[in-house]
C-alpha positions in Angstrom: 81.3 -73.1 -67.0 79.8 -74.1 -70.2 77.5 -70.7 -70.2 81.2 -69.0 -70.0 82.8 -70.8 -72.5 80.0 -69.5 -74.8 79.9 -66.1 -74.2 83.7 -66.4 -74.6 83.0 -67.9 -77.8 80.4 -65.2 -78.9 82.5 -61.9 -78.2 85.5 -63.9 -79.6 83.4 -64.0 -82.8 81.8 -60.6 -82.3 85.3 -58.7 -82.0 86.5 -61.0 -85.1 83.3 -59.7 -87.6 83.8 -55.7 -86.6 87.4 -56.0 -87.3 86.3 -57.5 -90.3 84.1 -54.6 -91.0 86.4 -52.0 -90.4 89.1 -53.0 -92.3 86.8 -53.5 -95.3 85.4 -49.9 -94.5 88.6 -48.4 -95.0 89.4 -50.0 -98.2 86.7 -49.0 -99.7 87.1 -45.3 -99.0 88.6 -43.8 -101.8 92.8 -43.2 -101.6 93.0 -39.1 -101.2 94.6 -37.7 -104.6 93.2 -40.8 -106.5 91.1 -40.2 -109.8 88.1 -42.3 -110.3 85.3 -42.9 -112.5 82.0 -42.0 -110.9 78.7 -43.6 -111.8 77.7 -41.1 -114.4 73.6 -42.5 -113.8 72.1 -43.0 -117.4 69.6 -45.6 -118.9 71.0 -48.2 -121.3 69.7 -48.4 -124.5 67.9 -51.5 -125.6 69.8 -51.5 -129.2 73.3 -50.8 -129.8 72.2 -49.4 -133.5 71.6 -45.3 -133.0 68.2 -45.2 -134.0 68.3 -41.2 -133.7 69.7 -39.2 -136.1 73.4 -38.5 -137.0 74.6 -35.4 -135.1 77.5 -35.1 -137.3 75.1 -34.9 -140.5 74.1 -31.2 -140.8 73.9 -29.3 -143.5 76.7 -29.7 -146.3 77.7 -33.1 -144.0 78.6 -36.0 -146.3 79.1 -39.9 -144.8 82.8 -40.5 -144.3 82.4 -43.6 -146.7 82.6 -40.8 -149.6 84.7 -37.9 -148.3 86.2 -38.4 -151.6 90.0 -37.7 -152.5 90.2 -34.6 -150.3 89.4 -35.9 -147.0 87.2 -33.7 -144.6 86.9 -33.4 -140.8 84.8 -31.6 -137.8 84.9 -29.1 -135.3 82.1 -29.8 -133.1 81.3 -29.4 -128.8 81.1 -32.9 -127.1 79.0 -32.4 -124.0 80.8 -34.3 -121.1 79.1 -36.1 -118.4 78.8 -32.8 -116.0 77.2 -30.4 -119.5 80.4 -28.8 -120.0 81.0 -28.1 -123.7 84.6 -29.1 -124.8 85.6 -28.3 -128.3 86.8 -31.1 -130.4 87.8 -32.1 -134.0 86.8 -35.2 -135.4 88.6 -37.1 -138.1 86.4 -39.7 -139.9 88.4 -43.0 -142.2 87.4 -44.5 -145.0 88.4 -48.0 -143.9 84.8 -48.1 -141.8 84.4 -50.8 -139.3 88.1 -51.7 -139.8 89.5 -48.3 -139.0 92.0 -48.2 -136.0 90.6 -45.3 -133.8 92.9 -43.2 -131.6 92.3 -40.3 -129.1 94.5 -37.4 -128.9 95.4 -35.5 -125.6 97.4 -32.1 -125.3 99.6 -31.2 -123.1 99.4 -28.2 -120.1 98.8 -24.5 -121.8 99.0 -26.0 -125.3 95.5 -26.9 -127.5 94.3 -29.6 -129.9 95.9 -27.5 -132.6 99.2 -28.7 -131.7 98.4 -32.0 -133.4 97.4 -30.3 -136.7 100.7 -27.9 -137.1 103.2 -29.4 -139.9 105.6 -32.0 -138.4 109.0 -31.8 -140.0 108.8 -35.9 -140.5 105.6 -36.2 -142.2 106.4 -33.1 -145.1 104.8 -30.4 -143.5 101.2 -32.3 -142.4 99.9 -31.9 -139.2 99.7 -35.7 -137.2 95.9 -35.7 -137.0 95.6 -35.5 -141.0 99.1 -37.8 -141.5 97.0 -40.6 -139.7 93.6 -40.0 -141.5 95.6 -40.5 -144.6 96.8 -44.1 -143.1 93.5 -45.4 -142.3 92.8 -43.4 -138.7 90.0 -42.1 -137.3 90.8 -39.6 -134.9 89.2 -37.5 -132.1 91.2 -34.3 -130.2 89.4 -32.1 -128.0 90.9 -29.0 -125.9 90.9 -29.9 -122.1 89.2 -28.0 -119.8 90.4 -24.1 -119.2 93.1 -24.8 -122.0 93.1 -23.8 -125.7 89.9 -22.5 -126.9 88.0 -23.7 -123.5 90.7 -21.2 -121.6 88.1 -18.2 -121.9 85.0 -20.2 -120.4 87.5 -20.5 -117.5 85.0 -20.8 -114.3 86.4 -19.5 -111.5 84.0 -20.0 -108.9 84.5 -23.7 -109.3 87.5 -24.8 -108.1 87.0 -28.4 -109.1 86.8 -27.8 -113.1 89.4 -29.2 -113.6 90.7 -31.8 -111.4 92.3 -34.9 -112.2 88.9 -36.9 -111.6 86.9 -34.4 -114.0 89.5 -34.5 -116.6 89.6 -38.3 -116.8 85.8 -38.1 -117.0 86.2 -36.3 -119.9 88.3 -38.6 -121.4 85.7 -41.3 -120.7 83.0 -38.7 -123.0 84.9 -38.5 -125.3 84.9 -42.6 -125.9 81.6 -42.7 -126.0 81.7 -40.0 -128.5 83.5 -43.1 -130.4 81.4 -45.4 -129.3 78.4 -43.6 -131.3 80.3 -43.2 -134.4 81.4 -47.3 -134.1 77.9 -47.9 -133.7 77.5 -45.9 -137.0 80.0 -48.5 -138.5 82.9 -45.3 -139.0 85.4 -47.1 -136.7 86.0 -50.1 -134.7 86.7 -49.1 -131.0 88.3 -52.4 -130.2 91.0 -50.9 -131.9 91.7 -48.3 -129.9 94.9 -46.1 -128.8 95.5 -43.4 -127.1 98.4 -40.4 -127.5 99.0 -38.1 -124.9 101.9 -35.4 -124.5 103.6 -34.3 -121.2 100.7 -34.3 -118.7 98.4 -35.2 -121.2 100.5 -38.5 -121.0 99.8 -38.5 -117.5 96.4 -38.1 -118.0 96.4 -40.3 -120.5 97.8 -43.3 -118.1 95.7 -42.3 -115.0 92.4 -42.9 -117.0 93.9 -46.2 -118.4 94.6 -46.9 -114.9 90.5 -46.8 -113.5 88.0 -49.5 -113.4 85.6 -49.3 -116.3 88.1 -46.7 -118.8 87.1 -47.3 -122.2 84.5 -50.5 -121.0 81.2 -50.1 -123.1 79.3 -52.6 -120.6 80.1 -54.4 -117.7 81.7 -57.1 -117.9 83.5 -56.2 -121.2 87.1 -55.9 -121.0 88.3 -52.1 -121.7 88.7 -51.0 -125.4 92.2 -49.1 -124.7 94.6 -51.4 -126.4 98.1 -49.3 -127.1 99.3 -45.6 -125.6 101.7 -43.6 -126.6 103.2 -41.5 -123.8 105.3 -38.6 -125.4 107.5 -36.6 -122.4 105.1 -37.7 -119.9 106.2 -35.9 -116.1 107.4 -38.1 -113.2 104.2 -37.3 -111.6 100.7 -36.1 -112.4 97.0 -36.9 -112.2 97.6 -37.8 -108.5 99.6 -40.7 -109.8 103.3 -41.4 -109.9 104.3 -42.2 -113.3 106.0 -46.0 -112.9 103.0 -46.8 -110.4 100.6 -46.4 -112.6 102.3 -48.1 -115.8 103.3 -51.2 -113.8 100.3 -52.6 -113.8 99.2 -51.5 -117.3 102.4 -52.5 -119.0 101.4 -56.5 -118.7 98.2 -55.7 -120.7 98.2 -52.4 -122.4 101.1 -52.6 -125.2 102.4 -48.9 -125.2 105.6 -46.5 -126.3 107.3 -43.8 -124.4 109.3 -41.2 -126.2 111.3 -38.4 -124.3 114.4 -36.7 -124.9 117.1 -37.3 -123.4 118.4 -33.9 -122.0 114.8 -33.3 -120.9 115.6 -34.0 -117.7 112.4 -34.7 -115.8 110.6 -36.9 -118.9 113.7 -39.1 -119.4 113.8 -39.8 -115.5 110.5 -40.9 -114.9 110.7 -42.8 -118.4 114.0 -44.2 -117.5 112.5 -45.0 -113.9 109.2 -47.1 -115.7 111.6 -48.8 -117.8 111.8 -52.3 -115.9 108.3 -52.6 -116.0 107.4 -51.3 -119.3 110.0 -54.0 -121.4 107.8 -56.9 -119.4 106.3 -57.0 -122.3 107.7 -57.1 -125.7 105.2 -55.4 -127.7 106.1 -52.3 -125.4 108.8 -50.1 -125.9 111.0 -46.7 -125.1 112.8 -44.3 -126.9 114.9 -42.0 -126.0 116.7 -39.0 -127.9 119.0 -37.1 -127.8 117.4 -33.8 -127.6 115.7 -31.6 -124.7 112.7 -31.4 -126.7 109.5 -31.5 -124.9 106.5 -32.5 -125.5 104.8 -31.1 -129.0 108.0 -29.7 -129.7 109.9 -33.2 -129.7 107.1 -34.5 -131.5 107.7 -32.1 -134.8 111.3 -31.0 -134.6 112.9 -34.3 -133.4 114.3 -36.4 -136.4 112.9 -40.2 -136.2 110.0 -39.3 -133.3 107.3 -39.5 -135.7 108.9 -42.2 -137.8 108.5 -43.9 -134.5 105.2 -43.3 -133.5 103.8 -44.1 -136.6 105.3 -47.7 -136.8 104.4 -48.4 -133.2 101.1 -47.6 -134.1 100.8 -50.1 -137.9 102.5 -52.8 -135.9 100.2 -52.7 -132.5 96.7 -51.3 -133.5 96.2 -50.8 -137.1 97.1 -54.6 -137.7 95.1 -55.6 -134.4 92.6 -58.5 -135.3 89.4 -57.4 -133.6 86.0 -57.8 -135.2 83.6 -55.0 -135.2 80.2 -55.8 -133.3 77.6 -53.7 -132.0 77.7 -52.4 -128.8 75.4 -50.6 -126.2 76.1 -46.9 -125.8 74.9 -46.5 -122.2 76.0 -43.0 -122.2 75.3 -41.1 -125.5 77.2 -37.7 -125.3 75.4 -34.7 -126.8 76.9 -32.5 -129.9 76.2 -29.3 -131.1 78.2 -26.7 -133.4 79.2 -29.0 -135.8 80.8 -27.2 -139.1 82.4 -29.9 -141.3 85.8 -28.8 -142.6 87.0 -30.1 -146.4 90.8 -30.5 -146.8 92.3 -28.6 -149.5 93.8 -30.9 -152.4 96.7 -29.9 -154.4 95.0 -28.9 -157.6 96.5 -30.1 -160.9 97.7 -27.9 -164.0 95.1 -26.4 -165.7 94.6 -27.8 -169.6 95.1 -24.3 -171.8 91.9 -22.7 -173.0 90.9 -23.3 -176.8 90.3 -19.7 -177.1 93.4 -18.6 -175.6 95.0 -20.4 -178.6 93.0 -19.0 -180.9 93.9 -15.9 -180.0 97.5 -16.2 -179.5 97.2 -17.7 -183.5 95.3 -14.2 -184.3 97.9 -12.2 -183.1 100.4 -10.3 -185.8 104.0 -11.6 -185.5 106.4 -9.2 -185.4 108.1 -7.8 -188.5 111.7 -9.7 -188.9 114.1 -7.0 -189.8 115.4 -6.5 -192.6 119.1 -8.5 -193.6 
């Protein structure tokens, strides 16, 4: 009897520890339509200082300390974790290891350029050079098969550009940032992020993965404020109030949609209970059915908005710069640095055009 009771005892126990095993089997397989960060392999560096030299300084390069009165920027390729060359435009401050740092995502079909065309708000600047001139670093970069990377289009590879790829990308291009904090240009623990329509969606879905914008692990993640302009009810494999739930309690962020844009302002509208948790986040609605870029330079106030979110969540954030370890340094190639173009002032007249306007003959008065 007591031989029985133990083998009772022992499959009892036996069925109990594969159960066990197969329900923690199952959670660990991967949700279908969920993006995640992959081990991208890599060997971390023993220093956090570069001790290679500065990509960005090729010839005609100057240090963004002295970019002088007419700021510059850069075009360059940021190689992301797979090879693929993205092209990118980099926007150095001259506040150095104080400078806010933000990143700055299209939307579908559209390019990087869209945040350098005039915005009626900020008197005809583009938003990437408004925000330099505040004290911003910035970093933009065309998403795969859109803008300028539209011609190197592969397609015998299907998986270019899926949602896990594209957040990868993402991820490259903060450690892009991470080598130019190291470089004491920035401080990535003041870090934000803008995306527009599913760029926004984008924008929340990398926010959303274990280890986003996390240097080293156990470091908590660097993203700390996103702006979400006309973001869709859906994208990146994530429904749009799932995925800010959870990021609304620690991310502080702003949505902006119009409000005849159907689509934005219900999913916005929809994410609202969650998103005024917290009081450093907030929505904003207009009344406009403006999407996306568009709402962004022809909407009255949208800017205004944006721009004040940002001073009062990021730009005043108290985070010391520190060192960190790049574990993933991205390559760069093409660079060209770009000088912006300064209004130039009246020109003093030339002594010897007064000299000879004094040589000239006057004219014979008639006679009276």
């Amino acid at each position: 009897m007591w031989n029985s009771m133990r083998s009772g005892k022992f499959w009892a126990v036996a069925v109990v520890l594969s159960t066990t095993l197969v329900v923690a089997a199952q959670e660990a397989r991967p949700r279908p339509g969920r993006a995640r960060l992959r081990d991208q392999g890599g060997v971390p560096l023993k220093q956090a200082k570069p001790e290679v030299g500065d990509p960005l300084a090729g010839p005609g390069a100057r240090p963004a300390a002295k970019i002088g009165p007419a700021p510059i920027h850069y075009t360059l390729k940021f190689h992301s974790f797979d090879g693929a060359p993205l092209s990118a435009s980099y926007y150095p401050s001259r506040l150095g290891t104080t400078a806010p740092v933000l990143i700055l995502v299209h939307e579908a079909n559209r390019s990087r350029k869209d945040f350098e065309d005039p915005v009626l708000e900020l008197k005809g600047k583009g938003l990437a050079e408004h925000l330099q001139d505040q004290g911003y670093a910035l970093f933009s970069f065309d998403l795969r098969n859109r803008g300028q990377e539209l011609r190197r289009s592969t397609a015998g590879n299907k998986n270019d550009d899926r949602a896990e790829t594209l957040v990868d990308d993402l991820q490259a291009a903060y450690q892009f940032l991470l080598d130019r904090h190291n470089r004491g240009e920035l401080n990535v623990g003041k870090l934000g992020v803008i995306g527009m329509g599913e760029g926004a969606n984008l924008v929340a879905a990398w926010a959303h993965q274990p280890g986003a914008a996390v240097s080293t692990e156990g470091r908590p993640g660097d993203i700390n404020d996103m702006i979400l302009i006309s973001p869709e009810p859906e994208g990146a494999g994530y429904l749009l109030e799932h995925v800010l739930a959870p990021l609304a309690l620690r991310v502080p962020m702003l949505l902006l949609a119009g409000e005849k844009d159907k689509a934005s302002s219900d999913a916005v509208e929809a994410a609202r209970k969650s998103v005024e948790r917290s009081r450093f986040n907030k929505i904003e609605i207009f009344p406009s059915s403006l999407h996306g870029f568009r709402l962004l330079r022809l909407e009255p106030k949208a800017a205004t908005a944006l721009v004040r979110h940002l001073d009062s969540t990021l730009k005043l954030r108290p985070a010391e710069w520190e060192p960190r370890y790049n574990q993933f340094p991205i390559a760069v190639t093409d660079v060209r640095t770009i000088q912006r173009r300064s209004p130039e002032p009246p020109q003093p007249e030339a002594p010897q055009d007064k000299a000879e306007e004094k040589a000239k003959p006057k004219a014979e008065e008639p006679e009276k």
